[in-house]
Gaussian input, Z-matrix of N, CA and C with variables (Angstrom, degrees):
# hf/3-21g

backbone

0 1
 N
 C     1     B1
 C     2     B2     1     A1
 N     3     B3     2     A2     1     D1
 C     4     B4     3     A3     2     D2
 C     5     B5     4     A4     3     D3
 N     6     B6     5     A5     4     D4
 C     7     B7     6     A6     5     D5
 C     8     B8     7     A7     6     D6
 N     9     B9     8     A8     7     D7
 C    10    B10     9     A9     8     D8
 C    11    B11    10    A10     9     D9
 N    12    B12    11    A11    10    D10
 C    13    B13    12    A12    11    D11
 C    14    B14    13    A13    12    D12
 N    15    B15    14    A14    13    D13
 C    16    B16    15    A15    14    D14
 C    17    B17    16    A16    15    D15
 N    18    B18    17    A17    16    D16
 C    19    B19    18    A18    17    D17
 C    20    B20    19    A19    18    D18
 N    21    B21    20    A20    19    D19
 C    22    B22    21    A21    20    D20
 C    23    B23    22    A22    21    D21
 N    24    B24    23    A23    22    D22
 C    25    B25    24    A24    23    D23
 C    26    B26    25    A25    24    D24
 N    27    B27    26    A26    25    D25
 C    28    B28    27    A27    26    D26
 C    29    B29    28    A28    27    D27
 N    30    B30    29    A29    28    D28
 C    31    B31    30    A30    29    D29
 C    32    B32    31    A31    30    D30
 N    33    B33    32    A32    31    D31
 C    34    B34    33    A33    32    D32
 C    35    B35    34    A34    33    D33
 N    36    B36    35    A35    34    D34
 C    37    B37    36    A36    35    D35
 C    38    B38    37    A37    36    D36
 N    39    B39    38    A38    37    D37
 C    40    B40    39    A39    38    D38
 C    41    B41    40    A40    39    D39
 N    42    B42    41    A41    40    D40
 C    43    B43    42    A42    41    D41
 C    44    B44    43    A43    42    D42
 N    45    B45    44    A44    43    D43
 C    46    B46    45    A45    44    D44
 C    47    B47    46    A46    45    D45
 N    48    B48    47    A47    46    D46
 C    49    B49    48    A48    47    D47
 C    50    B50    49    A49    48    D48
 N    51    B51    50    A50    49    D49
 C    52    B52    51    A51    50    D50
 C    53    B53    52    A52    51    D51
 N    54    B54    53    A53    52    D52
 C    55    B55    54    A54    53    D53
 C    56    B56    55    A55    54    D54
 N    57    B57    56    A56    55    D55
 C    58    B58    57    A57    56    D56
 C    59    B59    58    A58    57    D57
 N    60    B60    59    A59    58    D58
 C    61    B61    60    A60    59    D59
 C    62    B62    61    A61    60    D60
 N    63    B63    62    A62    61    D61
 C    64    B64    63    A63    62    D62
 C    65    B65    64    A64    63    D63
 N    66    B66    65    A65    64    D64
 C    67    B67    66    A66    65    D65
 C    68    B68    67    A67    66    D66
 N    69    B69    68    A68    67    D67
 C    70    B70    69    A69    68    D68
 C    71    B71    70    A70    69    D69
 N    72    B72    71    A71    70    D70
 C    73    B73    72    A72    71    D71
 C    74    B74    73    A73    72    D72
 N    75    B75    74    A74    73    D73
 C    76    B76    75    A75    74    D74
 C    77    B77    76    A76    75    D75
 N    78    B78    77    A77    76    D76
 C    79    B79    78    A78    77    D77
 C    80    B80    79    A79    78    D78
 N    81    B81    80    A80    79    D79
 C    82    B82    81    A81    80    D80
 C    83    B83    82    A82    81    D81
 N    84    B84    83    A83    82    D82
 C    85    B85    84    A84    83    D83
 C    86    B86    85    A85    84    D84
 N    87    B87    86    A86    85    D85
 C    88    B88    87    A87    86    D86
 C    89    B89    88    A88    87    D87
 N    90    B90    89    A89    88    D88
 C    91    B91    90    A90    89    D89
 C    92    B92    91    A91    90    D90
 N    93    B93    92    A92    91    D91
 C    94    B94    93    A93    92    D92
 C    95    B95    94    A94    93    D93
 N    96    B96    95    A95    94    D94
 C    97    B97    96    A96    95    D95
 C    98    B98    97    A97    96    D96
 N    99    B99    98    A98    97    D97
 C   100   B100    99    A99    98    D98
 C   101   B101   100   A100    99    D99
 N   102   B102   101   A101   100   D100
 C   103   B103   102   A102   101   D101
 C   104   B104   103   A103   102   D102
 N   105   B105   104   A104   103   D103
 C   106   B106   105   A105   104   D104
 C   107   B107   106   A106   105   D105
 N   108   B108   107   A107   106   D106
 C   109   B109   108   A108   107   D107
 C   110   B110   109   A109   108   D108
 N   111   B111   110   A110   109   D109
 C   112   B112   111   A111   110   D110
 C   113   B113   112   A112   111   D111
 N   114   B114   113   A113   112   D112
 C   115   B115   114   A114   113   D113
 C   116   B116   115   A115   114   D114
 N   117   B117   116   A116   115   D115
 C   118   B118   117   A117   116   D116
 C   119   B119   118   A118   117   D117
 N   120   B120   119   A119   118   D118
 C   121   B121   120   A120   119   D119
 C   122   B122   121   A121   120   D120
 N   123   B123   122   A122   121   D121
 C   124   B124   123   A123   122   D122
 C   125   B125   124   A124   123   D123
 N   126   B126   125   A125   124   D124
 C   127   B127   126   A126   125   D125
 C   128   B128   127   A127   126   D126
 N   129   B129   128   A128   127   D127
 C   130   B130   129   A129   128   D128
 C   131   B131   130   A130   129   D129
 N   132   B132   131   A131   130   D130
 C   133   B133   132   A132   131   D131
 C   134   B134   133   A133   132   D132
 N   135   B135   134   A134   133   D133
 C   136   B136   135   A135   134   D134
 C   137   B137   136   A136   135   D135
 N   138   B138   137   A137   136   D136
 C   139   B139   138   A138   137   D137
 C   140   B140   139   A139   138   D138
 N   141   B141   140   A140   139   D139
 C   142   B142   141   A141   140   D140
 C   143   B143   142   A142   141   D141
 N   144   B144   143   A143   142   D142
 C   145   B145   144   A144   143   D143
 C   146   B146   145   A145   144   D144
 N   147   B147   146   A146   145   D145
 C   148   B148   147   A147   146   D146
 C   149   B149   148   A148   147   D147
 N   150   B150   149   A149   148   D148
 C   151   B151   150   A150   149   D149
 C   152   B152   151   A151   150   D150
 N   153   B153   152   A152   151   D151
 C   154   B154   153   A153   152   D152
 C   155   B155   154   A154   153   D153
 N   156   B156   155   A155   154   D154
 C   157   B157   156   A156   155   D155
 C   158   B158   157   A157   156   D156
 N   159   B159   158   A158   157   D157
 C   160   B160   159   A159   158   D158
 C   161   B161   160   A160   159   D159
 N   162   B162   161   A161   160   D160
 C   163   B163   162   A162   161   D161
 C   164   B164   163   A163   162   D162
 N   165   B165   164   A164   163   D163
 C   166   B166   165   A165   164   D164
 C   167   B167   166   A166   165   D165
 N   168   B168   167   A167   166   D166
 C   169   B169   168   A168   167   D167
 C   170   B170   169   A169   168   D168
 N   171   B171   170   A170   169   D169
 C   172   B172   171   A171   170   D170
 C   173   B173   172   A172   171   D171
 N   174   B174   173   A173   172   D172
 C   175   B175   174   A174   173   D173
 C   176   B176   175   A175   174   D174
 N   177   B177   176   A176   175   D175
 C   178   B178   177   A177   176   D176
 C   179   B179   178   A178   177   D177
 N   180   B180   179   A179   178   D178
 C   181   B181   180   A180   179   D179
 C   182   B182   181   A181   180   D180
 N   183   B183   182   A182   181   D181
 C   184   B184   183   A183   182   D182
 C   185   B185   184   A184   183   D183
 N   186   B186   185   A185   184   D184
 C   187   B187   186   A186   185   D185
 C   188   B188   187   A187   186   D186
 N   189   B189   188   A188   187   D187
 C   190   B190   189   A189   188   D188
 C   191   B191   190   A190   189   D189
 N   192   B192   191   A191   190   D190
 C   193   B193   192   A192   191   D191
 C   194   B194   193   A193   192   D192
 N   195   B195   194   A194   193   D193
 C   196   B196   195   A195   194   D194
 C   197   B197   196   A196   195   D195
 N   198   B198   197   A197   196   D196
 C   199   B199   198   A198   197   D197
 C   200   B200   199   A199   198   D198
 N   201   B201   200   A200   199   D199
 C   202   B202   201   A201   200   D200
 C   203   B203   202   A202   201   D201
 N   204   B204   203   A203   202   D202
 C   205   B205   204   A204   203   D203
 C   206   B206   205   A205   204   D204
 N   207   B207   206   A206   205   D205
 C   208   B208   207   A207   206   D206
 C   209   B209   208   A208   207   D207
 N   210   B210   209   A209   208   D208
 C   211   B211   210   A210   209   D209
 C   212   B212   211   A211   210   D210
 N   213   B213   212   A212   211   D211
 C   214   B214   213   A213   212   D212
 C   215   B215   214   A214   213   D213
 N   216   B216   215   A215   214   D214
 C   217   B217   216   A216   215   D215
 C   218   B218   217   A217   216   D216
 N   219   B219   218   A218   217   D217
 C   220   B220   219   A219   218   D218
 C   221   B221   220   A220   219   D219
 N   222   B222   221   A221   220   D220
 C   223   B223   222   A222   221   D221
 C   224   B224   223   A223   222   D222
 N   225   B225   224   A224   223   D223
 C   226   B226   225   A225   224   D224
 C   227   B227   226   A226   225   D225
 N   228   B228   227   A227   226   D226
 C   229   B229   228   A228   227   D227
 C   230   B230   229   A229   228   D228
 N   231   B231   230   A230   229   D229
 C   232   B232   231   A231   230   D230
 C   233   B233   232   A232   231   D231
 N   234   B234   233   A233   232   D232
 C   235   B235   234   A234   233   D233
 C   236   B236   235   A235   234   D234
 N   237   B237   236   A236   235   D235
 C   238   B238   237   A237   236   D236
 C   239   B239   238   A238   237   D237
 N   240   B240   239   A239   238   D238
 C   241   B241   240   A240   239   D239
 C   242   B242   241   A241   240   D240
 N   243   B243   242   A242   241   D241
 C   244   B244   243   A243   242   D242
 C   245   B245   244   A244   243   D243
 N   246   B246   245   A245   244   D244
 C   247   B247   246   A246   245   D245
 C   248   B248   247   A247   246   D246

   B1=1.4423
   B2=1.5256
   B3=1.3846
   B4=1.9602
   B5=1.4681
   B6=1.3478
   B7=1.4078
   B8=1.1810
   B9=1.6598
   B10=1.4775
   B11=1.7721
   B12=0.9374
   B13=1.8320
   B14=1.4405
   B15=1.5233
   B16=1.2834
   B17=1.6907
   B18=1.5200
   B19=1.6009
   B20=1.5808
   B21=1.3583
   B22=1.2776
   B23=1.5052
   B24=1.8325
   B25=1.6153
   B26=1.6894
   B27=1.8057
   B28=1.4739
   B29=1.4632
   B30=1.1664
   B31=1.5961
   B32=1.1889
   B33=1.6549
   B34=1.3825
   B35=1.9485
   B36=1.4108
   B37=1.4837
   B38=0.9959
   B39=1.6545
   B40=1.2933
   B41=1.7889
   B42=1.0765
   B43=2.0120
   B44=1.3836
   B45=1.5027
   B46=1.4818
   B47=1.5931
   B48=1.5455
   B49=1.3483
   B50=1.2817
   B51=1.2138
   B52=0.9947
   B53=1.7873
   B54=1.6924
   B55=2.1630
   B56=1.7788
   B57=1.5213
   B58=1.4566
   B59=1.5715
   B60=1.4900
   B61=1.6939
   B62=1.7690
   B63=0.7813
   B64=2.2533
   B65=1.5491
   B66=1.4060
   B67=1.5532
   B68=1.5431
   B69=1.6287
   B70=1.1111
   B71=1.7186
   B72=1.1330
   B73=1.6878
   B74=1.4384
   B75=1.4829
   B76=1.5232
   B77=1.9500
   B78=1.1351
   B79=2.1724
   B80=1.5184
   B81=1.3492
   B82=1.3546
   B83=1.4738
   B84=1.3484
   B85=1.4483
   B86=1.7119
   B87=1.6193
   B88=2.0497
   B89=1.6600
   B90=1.1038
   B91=1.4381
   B92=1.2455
   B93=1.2594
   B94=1.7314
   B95=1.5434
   B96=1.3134
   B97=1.2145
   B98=1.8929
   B99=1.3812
   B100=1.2495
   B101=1.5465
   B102=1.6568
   B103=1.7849
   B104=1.3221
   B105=0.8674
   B106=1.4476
   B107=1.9465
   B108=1.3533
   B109=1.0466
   B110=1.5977
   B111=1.4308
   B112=2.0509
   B113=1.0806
   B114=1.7448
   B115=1.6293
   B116=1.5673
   B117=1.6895
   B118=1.4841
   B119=1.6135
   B120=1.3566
   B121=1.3154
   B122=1.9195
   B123=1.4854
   B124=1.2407
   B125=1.5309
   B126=1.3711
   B127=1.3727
   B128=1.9297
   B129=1.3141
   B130=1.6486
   B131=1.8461
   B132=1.2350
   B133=1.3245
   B134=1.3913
   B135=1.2681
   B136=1.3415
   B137=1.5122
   B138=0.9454
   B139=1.7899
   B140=1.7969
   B141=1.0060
   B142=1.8773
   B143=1.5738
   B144=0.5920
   B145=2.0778
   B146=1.9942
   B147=1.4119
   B148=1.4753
   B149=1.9054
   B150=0.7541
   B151=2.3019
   B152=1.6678
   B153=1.6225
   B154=1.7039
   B155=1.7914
   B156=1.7262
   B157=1.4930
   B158=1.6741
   B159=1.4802
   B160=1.7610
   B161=1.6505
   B162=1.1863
   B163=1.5365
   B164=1.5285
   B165=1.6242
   B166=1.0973
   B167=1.5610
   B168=1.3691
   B169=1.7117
   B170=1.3509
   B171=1.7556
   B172=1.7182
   B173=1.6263
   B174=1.5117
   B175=1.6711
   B176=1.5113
   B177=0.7491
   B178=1.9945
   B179=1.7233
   B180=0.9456
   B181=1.6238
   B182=1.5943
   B183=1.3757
   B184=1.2304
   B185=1.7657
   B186=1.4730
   B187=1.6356
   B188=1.6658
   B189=1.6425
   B190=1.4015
   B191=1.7387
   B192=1.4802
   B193=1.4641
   B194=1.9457
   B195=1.5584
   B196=1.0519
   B197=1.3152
   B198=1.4557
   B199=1.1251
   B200=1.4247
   B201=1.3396
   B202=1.6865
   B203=1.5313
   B204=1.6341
   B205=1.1779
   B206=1.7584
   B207=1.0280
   B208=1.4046
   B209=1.9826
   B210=1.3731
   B211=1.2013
   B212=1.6003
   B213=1.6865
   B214=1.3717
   B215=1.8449
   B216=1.6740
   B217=1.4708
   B218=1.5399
   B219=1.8056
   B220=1.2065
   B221=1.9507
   B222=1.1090
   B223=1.5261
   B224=1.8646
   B225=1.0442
   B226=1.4439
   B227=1.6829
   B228=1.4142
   B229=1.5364
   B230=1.5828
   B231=1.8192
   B232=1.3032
   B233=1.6678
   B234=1.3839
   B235=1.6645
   B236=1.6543
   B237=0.8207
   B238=1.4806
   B239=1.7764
   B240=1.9322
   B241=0.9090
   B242=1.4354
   B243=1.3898
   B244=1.9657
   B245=1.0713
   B246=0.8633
   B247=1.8150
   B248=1.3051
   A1=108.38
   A2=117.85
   A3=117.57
   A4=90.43
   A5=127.11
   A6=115.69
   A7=99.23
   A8=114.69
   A9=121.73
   A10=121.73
   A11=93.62
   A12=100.86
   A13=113.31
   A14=136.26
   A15=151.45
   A16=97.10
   A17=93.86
   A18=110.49
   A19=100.75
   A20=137.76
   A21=141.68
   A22=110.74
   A23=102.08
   A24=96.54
   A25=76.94
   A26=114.43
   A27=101.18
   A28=136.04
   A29=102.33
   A30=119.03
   A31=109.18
   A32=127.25
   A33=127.56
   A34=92.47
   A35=109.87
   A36=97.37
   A37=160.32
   A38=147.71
   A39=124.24
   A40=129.46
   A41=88.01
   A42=98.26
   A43=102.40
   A44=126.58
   A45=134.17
   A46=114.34
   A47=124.23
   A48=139.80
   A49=114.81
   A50=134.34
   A51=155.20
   A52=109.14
   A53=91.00
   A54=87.56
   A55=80.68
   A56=94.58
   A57=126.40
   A58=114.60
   A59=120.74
   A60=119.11
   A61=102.56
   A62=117.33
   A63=101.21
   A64=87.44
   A65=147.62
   A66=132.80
   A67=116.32
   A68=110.65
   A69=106.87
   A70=115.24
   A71=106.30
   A72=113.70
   A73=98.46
   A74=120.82
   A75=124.59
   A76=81.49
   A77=105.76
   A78=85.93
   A79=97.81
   A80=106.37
   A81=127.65
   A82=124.93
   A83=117.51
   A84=121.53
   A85=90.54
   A86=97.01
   A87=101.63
   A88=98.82
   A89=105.41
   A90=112.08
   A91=113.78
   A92=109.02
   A93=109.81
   A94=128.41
   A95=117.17
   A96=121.45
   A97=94.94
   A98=129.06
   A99=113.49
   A100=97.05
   A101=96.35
   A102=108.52
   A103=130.47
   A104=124.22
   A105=143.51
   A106=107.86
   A107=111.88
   A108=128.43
   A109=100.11
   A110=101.54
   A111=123.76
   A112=110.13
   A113=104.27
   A114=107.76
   A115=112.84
   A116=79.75
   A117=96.95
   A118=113.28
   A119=115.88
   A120=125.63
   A121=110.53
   A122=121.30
   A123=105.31
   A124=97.34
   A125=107.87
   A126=114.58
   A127=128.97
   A128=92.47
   A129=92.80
   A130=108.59
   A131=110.60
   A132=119.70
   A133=121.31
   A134=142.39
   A135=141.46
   A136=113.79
   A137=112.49
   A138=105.21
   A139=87.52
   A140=116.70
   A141=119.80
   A142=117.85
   A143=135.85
   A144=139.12
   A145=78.05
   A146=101.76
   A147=106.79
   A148=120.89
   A149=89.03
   A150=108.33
   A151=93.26
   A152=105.35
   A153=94.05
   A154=117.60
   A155=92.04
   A156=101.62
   A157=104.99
   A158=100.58
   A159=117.89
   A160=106.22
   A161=96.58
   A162=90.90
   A163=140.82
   A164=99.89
   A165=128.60
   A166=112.60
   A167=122.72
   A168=121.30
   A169=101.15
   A170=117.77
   A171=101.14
   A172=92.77
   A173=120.57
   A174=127.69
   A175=114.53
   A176=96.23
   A177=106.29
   A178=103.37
   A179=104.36
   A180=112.47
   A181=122.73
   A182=112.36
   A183=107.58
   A184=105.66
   A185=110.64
   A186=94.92
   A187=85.76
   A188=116.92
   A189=110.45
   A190=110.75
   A191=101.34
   A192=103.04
   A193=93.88
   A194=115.48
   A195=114.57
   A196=124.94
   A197=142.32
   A198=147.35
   A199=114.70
   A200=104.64
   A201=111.91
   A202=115.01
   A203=111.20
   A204=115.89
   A205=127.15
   A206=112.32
   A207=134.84
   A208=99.22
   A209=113.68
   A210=122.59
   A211=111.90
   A212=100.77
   A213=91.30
   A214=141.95
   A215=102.35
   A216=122.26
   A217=99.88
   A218=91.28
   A219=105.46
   A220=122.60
   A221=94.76
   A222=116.38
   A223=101.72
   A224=120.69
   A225=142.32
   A226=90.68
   A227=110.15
   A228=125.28
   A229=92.34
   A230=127.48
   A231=124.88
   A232=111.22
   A233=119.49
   A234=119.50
   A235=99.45
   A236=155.14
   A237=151.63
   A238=118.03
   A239=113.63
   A240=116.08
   A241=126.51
   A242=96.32
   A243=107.81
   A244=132.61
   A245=165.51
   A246=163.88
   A247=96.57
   D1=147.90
   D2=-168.11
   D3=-84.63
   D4=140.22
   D5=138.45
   D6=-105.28
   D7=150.79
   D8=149.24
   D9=-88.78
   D10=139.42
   D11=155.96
   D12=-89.84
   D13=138.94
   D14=168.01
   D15=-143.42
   D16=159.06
   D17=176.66
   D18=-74.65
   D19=139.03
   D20=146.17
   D21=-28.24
   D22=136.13
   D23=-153.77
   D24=-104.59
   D25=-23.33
   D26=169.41
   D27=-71.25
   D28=-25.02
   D29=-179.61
   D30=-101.55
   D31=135.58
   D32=-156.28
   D33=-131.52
   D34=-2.37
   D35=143.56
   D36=-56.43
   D37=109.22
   D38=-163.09
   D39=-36.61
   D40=-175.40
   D41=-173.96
   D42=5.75
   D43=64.98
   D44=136.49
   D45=-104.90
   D46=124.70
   D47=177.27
   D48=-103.64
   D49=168.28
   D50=153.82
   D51=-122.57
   D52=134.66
   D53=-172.74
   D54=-122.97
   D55=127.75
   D56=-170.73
   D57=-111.23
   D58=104.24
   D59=178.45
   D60=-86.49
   D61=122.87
   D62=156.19
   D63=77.45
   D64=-1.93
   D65=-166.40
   D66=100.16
   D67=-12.73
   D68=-177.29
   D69=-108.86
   D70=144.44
   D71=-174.45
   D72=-61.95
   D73=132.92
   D74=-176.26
   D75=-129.18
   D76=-38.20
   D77=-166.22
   D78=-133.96
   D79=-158.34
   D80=155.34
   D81=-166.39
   D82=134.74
   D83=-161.97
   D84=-120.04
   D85=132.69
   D86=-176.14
   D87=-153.14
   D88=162.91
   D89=171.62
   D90=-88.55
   D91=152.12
   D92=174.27
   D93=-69.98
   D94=148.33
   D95=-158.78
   D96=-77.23
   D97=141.25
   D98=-171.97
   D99=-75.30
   D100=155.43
   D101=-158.02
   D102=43.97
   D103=32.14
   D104=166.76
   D105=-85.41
   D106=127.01
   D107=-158.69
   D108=-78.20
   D109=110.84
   D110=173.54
   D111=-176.26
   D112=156.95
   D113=179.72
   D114=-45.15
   D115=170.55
   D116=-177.87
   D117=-78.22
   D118=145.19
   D119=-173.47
   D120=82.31
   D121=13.37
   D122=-141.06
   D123=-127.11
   D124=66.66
   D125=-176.76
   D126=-77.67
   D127=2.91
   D128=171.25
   D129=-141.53
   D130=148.04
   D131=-179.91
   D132=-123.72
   D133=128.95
   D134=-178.40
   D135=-118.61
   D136=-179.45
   D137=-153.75
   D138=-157.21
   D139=137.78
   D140=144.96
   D141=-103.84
   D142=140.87
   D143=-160.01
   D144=-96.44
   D145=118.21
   D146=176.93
   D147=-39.30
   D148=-49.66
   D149=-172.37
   D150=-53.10
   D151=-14.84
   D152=-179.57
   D153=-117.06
   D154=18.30
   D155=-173.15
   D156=-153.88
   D157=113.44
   D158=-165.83
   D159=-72.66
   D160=118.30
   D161=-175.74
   D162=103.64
   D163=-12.04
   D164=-178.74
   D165=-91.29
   D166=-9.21
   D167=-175.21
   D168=63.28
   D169=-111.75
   D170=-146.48
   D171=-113.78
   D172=8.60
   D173=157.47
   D174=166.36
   D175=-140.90
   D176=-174.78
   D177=-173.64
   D178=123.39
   D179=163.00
   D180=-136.56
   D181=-165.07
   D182=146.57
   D183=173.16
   D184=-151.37
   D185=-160.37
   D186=-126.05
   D187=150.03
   D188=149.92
   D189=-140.47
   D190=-161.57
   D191=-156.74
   D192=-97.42
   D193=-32.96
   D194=177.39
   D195=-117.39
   D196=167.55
   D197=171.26
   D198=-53.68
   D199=-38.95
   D200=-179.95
   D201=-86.66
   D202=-31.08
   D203=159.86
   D204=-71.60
   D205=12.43
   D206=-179.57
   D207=-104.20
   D208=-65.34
   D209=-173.59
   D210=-52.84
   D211=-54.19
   D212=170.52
   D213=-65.44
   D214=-13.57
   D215=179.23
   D216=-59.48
   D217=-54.37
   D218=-172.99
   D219=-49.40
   D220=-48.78
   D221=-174.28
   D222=-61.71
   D223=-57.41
   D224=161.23
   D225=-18.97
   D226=-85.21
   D227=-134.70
   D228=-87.15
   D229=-15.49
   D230=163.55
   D231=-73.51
   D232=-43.73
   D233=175.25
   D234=-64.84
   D235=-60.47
   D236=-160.00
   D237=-89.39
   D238=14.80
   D239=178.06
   D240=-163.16
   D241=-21.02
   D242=159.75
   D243=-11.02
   D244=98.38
   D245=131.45
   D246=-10.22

């Protein structure tokens, strides 16, 4: 299934996304707020909105060091858990 990445059309902060299946918002991938409490090295976080991931309860996320390493976590944990 394609997801897209687009910038958040609500949030007018930099490197905030929205990850879009069919037109509809399923996650969001953003950078961390500076000093904002996460591992070390772990400057971006992605999220799946639970109702779009079986098994997951109220979502699934997690933290990485890059933007692309964010996309791919993401991509990972959408093929092995999608609704």
């Amino acid at each position: 299934m394609q997801l897209i990445l687009k910038p958040d059309p609500a949030d007018k902060t930099p490197n905030r996304f929205v990850v879009l299946s069919d037109g509809v918002q399923v996650g969001r991938i953003f950078d961390r707020v500076p000093g904002a409490s996460a591992a070390r090295n772990a400057n971006w976080c992605w999220t799946i909105a639970g109702k779009y991931c079986r098994d997951c309860g109220l979502g699934v996320g997690g933290d990485a060091a890059t933007r692309e390493d964010a996309i791919a976590a993401f991509r990972k944990t959408w093929d092995e858990h999608a609704t």
